[in-house]
Structure formats: C-alpha cells, structure tokens
C-alpha positions as CSV (number, residue, x, y, z in Angstrom):
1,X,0.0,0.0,0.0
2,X,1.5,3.6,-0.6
3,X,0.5,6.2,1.5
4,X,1.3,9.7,0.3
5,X,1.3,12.9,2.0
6,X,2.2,11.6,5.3
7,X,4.7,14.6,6.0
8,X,3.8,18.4,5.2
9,X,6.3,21.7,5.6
10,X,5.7,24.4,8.0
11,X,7.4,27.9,8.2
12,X,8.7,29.1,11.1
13,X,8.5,32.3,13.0
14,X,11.4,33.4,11.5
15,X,10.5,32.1,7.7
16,X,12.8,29.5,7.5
17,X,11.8,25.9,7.0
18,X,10.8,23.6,10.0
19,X,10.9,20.3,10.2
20,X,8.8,17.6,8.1
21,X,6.1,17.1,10.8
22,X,3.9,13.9,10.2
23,X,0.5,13.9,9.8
24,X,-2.1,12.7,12.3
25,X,-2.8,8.9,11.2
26,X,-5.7,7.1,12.1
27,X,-5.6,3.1,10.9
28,X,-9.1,1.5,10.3
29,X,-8.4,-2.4,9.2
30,X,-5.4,-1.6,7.0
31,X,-7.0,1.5,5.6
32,X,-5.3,4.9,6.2
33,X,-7.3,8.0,6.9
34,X,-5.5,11.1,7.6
35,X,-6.1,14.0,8.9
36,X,-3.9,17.8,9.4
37,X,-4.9,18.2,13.0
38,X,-4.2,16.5,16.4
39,X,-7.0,15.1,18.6
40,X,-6.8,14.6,22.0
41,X,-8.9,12.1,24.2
42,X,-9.5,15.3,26.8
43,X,-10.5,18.2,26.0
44,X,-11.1,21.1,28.4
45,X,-14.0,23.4,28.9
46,X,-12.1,26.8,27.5
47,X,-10.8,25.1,24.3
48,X,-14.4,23.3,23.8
49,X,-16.2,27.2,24.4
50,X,-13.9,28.6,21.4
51,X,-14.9,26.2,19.3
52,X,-18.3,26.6,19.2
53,X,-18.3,28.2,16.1
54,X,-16.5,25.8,14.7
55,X,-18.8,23.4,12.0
56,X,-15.7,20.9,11.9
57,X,-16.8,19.9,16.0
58,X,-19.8,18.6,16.4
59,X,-20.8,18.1,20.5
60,X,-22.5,15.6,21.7
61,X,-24.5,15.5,25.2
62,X,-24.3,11.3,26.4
63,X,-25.8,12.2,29.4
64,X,-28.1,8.8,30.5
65,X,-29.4,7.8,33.9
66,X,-30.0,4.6,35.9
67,X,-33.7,3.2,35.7
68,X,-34.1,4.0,39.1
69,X,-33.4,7.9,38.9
70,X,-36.1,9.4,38.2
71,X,-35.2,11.7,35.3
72,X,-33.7,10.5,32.0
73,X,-31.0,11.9,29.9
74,X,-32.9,14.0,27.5
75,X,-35.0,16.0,30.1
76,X,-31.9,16.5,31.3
77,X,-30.7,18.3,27.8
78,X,-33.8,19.9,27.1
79,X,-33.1,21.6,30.5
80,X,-30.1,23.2,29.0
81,X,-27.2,21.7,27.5
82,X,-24.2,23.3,25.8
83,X,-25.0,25.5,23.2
84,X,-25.0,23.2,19.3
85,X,-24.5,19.9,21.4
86,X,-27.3,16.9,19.4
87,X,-28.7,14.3,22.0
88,X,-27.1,11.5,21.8
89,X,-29.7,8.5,23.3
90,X,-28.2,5.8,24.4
91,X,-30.8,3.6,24.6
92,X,-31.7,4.1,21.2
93,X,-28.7,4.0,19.0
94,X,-28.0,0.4,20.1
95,X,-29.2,-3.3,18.8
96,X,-33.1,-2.9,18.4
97,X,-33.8,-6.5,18.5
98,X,-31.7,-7.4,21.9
99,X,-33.5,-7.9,24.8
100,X,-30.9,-6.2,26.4
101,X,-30.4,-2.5,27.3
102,X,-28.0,-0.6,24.7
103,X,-26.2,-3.4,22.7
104,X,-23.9,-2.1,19.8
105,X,-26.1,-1.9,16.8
106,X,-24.9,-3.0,13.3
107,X,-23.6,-0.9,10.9
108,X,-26.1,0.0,8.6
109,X,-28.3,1.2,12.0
110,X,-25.3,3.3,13.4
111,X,-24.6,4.8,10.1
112,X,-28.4,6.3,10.2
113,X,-28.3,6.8,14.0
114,X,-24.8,9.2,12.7
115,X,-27.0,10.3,9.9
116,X,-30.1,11.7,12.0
117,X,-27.2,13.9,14.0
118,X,-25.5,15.7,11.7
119,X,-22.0,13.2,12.3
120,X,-19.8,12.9,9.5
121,X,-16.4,10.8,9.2
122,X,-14.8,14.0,8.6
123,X,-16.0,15.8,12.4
124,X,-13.9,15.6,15.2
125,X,-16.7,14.8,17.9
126,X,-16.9,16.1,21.7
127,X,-18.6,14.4,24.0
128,X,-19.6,15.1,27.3
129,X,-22.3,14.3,29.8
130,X,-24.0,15.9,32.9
131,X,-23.2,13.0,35.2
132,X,-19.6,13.1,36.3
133,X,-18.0,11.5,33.6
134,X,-20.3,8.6,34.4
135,X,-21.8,7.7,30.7
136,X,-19.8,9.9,28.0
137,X,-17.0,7.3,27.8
138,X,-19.3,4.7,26.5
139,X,-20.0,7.2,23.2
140,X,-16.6,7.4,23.4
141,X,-15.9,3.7,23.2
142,X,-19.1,3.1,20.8
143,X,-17.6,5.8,18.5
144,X,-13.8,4.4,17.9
145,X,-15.6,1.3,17.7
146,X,-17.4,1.9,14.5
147,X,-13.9,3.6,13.5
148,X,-14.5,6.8,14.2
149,X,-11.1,7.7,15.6
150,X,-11.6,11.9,15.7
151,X,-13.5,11.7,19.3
152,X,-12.5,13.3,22.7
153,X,-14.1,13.6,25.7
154,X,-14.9,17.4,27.6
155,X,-12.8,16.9,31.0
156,X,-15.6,17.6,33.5
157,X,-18.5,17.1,31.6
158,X,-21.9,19.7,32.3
159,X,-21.1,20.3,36.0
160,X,-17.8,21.9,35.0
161,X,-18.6,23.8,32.2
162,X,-22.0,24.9,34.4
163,X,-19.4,25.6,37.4
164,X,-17.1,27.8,35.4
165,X,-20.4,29.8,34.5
166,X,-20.1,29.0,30.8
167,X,-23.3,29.4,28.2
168,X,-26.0,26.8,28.5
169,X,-29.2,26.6,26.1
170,X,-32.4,25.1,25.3
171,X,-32.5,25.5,22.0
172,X,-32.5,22.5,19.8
173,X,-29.2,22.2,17.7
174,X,-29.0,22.5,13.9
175,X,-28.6,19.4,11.7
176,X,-26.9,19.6,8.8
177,X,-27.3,16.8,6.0
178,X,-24.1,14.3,6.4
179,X,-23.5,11.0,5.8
180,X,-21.4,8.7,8.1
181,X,-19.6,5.2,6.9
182,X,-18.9,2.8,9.6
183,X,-16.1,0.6,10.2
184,X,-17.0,-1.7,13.3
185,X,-14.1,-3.1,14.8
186,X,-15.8,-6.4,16.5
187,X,-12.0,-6.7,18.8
188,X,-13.1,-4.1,20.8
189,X,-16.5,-6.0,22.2
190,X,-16.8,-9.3,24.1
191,X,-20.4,-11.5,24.1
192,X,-21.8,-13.7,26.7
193,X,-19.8,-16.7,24.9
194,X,-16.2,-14.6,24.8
195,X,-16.4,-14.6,28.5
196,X,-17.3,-18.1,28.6
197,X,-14.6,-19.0,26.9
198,X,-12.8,-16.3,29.0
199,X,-13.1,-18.4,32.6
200,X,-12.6,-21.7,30.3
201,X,-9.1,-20.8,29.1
202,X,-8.3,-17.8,31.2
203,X,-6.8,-15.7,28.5
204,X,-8.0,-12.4,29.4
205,X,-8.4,-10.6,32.7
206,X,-12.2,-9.3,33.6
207,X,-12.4,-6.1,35.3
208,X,-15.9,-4.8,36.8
209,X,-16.7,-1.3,37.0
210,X,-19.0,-1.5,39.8
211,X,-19.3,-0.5,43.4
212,X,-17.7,-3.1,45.8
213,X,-21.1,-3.3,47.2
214,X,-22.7,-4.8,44.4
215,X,-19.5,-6.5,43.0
216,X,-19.6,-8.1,46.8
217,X,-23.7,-9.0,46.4
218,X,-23.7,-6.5,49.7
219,X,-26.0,-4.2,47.7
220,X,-28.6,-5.0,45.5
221,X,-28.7,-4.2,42.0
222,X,-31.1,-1.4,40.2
223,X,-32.2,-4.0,37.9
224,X,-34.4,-6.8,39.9
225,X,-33.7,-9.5,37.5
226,X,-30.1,-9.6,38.1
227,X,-28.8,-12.1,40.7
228,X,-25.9,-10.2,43.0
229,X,-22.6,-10.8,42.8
230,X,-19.6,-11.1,40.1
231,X,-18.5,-13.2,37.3
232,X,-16.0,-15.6,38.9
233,X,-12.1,-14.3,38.8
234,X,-12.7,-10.9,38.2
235,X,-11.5,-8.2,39.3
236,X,-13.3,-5.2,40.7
237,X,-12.6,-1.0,40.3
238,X,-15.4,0.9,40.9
239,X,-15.2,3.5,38.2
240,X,-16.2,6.7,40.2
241,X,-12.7,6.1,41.9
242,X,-10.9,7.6,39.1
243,X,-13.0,11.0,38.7
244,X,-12.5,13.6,40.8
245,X,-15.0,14.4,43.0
246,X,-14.8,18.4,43.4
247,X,-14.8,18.8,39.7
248,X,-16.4,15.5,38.1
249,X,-12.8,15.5,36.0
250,X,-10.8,12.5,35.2
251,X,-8.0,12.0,38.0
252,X,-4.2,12.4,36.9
253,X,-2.8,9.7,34.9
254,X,-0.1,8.8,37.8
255,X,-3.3,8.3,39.9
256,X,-4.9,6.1,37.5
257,X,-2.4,4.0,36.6
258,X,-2.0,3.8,40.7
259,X,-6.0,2.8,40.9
260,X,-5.6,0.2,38.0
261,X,-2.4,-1.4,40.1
262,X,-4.4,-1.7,43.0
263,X,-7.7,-3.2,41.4
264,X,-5.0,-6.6,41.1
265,X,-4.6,-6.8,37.2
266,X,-1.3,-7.5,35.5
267,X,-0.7,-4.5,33.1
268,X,0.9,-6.7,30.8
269,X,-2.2,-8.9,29.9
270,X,-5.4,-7.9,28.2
271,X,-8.3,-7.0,30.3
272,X,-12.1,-7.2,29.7
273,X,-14.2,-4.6,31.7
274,X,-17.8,-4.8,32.5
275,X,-20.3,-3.0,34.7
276,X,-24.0,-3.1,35.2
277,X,-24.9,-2.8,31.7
278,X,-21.9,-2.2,29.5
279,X,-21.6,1.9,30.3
280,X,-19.1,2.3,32.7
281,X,-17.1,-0.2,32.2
282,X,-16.3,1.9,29.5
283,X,-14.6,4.6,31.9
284,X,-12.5,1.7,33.1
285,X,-11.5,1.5,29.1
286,X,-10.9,5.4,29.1
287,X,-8.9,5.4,32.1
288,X,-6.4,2.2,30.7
289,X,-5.9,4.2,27.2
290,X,-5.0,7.4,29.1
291,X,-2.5,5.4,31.1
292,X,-1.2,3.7,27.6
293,X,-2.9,0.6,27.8
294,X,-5.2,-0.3,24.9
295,X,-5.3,-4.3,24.7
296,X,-8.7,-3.5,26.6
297,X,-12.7,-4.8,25.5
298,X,-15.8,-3.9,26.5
299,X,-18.3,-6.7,27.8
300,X,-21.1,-5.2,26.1
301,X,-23.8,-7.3,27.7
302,X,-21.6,-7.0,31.6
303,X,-24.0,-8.0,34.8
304,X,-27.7,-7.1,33.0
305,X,-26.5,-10.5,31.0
306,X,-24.7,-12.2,33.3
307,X,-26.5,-11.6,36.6
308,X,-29.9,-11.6,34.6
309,X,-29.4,-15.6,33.7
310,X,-29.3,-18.5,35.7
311,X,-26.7,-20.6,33.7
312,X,-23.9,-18.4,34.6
313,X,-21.7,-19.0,37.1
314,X,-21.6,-16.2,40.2
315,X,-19.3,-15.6,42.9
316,X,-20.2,-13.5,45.6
C-alpha cells in the first residue's frame, strides 16, 4: 500500500523551514485516513467554548441515567445543555432486536443513527455528559468502535462547564445533511460466549466497574432480575474512583495507573471490563488508554446479561 502525503512543511517564526512534521494517522483495518490536526482524548472546557463556532466539531451530550433515577438523559438536555450539542440517546442508538439494554447496533443502523445527528467521518466529535464522567465514555468507546477515531471527551462534563459559569441553552441544535460510513471493529466488544470462553481458558483478565457493594452482592442491583454478585475471577474498580470528585474531572494519569495497580490486574495482559450494563465499564476502558494501555474490551452485555441468567456462574 503507498501512503502519500504523510509529512507536510511548516514555516517558522522566523520564515525558515521547519521540520517535516507527520500527519495525524488514524488506521481503520489496513486503511489509512489522515487528517492535518491532532485530537486529544481530553478536552477542556475553555478550548471546547472557542470552538463553538466551529462546524468541523460537532458536540454531543451522552448524558443517560440509571432506571431507578427518576429523570432521563434527554429531560436532562432539554433543561439546557451546551450550546449546538445533538442528544445523543443511548438507549436508542443500540441493537433494536436485543432484549438487552443498549447493545452495539450493526452498521447499517449506526450509520443512520450518525445520519439523524449531523456526524460525519470528517468531524472531530466532543462528547460530554451531565453526570460526572459517568456515561460519555461509552460514546466514546461506541464511536472508535465503528472507527471513528476523531472523538474526545470534555474533562468535566456539564457540571464543569456549568461551574465555570459558561453558556448553557435550550435550543434545539442544527442538523446539517451528512453521511457517516462505519467501520465496526468487532476486537473491541466481548459477548456472553467470549467470557465463557474467557473463565474456560483464562486468556483475558475481567475487570468490573461496579461499586464493591454490588461487586460483593452486599448491595442489590437497580435491575431486579439480576442475581448479586460477580463473574468468577474478576477483578473489581469501581469506576467513580478515578474522577474527581470536586470537579467531576478524570483523576491524573499517575493516579490512574496507581487505581488500575491496585484493582489486582497484570498490566501486561489484556483486560475485559464490564459494569451493570456495558456503560461504565467503558470509563475503566478510558482510564487504561490514558494510562497507555489499549489491549482493553468492553463486555457489552456486563451483569444485565450475566446476573440476569441463571446458567452463569456467580461468585459473591
């Protein structure tokens, strides 16, 4: 394969000529798309409020709630979100013949899903939430998993940008006409028969995202179907331990990688995360890649599939 225009020229300050400097590269199954610009997984709130003028970002608003909270993400945005952010519903861009909350949808339904938003391949997308970091990753996660590589997160979500004093509206964003192509990376998800084959053969490590409570079967779960406990062998980090509390902002990356030590997993093997329902495990996922670890998958069914059956096997 030949891959041109991987380096460009750049003056300096002083009109002399700098250094080749590559090219951001992004690598979808052997395919090359590239790109003049650098994205970050974090972004902060002053960058994200200068670029909301920008029709090359398109914002995102992941905000979603437990069953049991008694408001759901979208009253939540039509309360006031971040001025041009699109609603992105969990619940609904997902598999809409599983039984089970939010699966990853196919292709052809994600590309229409990207479609109805205004996404195209070409946006870099900012996501952000109103519930501490708590659901945003999982757009994340959904996002590079369909090959969309041009995503970051807004360090602190809603409450920071809300703290700070920053613009919030109710008006409903503008959609222009895009198309999106998908690319879904199936490495990046395990199913119900992965992780059997998982405790069978023990080749990857399963982290859970939930409280030590539930992980523990010492609190019961918001779902009533779901039995209490963990999958057998696995390892638990709740994932509120690696935001910080005073400002809903992802902790330091010495302190994660400190958190992820502790939890018991070897850094050098792959790791599986799971949760309650496949959401914040996918924090667990954010908080290994900004540490440099990315041999990581998401569990997409987690405990709503696991705990929900009765031939799975459950430590407590």
């Amino acid at each position: 394969m030949c891959v041109r225009g991987l380096f460009r020229l750049e003056l300096t300050s002083l009109g002399k000529l700098s250094i080749l400097k590559p090219l951001y590269i992004n690598k979808i199954f052997g395919d090359f798309r590239m790109t003049d610009k650098s994205v970050t997984t974090l972004v902060q709130t002053g960058w994200l409020e200068a670029q909301l003028e920008n029709p090359t970002v398109r914002i995102v608003d992941a905000t979603w709630l437990l069953p049991n909270a008694g408001r759901t993400g979208i009253e939540d945005y039509d309360a006031g979100h971040i001025p041009g952010a699109v609603f992105w519903d969990i619940d609904a861009i997902a598999d809409p013949l599983s039984a089970l909350p939010h699966m990853m949808p196919d292709e052809s339904t994600f590309e229409r899903h990207m479609s109805a938003l205004g996404i195209s391949n070409d946006h870099h997308i900012v996501i952000y939430d109103n519930v501490s970091m708590m659901t945003s990753a999982r757009v994340w996660w959904t996002l590079r998993a369909f090959g969309h590589q041009d995503v970051s997160l807004l360090d602190g979500g809603a409450i920071k940008w809300r703290t700070e004093g920053r613009k919030v509206s109710t008006d409903a964003a503008q959609i222009p006409d895009t198309s999106f192509k998908a690319h879904f990376n199936p490495t990046m998800i395990r199913s119900l028969h992965d992780v059997r084959q998982i405790l069978a053969t023990g080749s990857e490590q399963i982290l859970d995202a939930r409280s030590a409570g539930r992980f523990l079967a010492k609190e019961p779960e918001p779902r009533p179907d779901c039995r209490s406990g963990h999958i057998p062998g696995s390892f638990n980090l709740p994932f509120n331990a690696l935001i910080e509390h005073e400002t809903s902002t992802m902790r330091p990356t010495d302190e994660l990688a400190l958190h992820l030590e502790e939890s018991g997993i070897d850094k050098t093997q792959p790791v599986v995360t799971t949760c309650g329902s496949g959401v914040t495990a996918c924090v667990l996922a954010l908080a290994m890649h900004l540490t440099g670890k990315n041999d990581v998958a998401i569990y997409d069914g987690s405990w709503t599939e696991w705990g929900g059956r009765r031939d799975t096997p459950v430590e407590t």
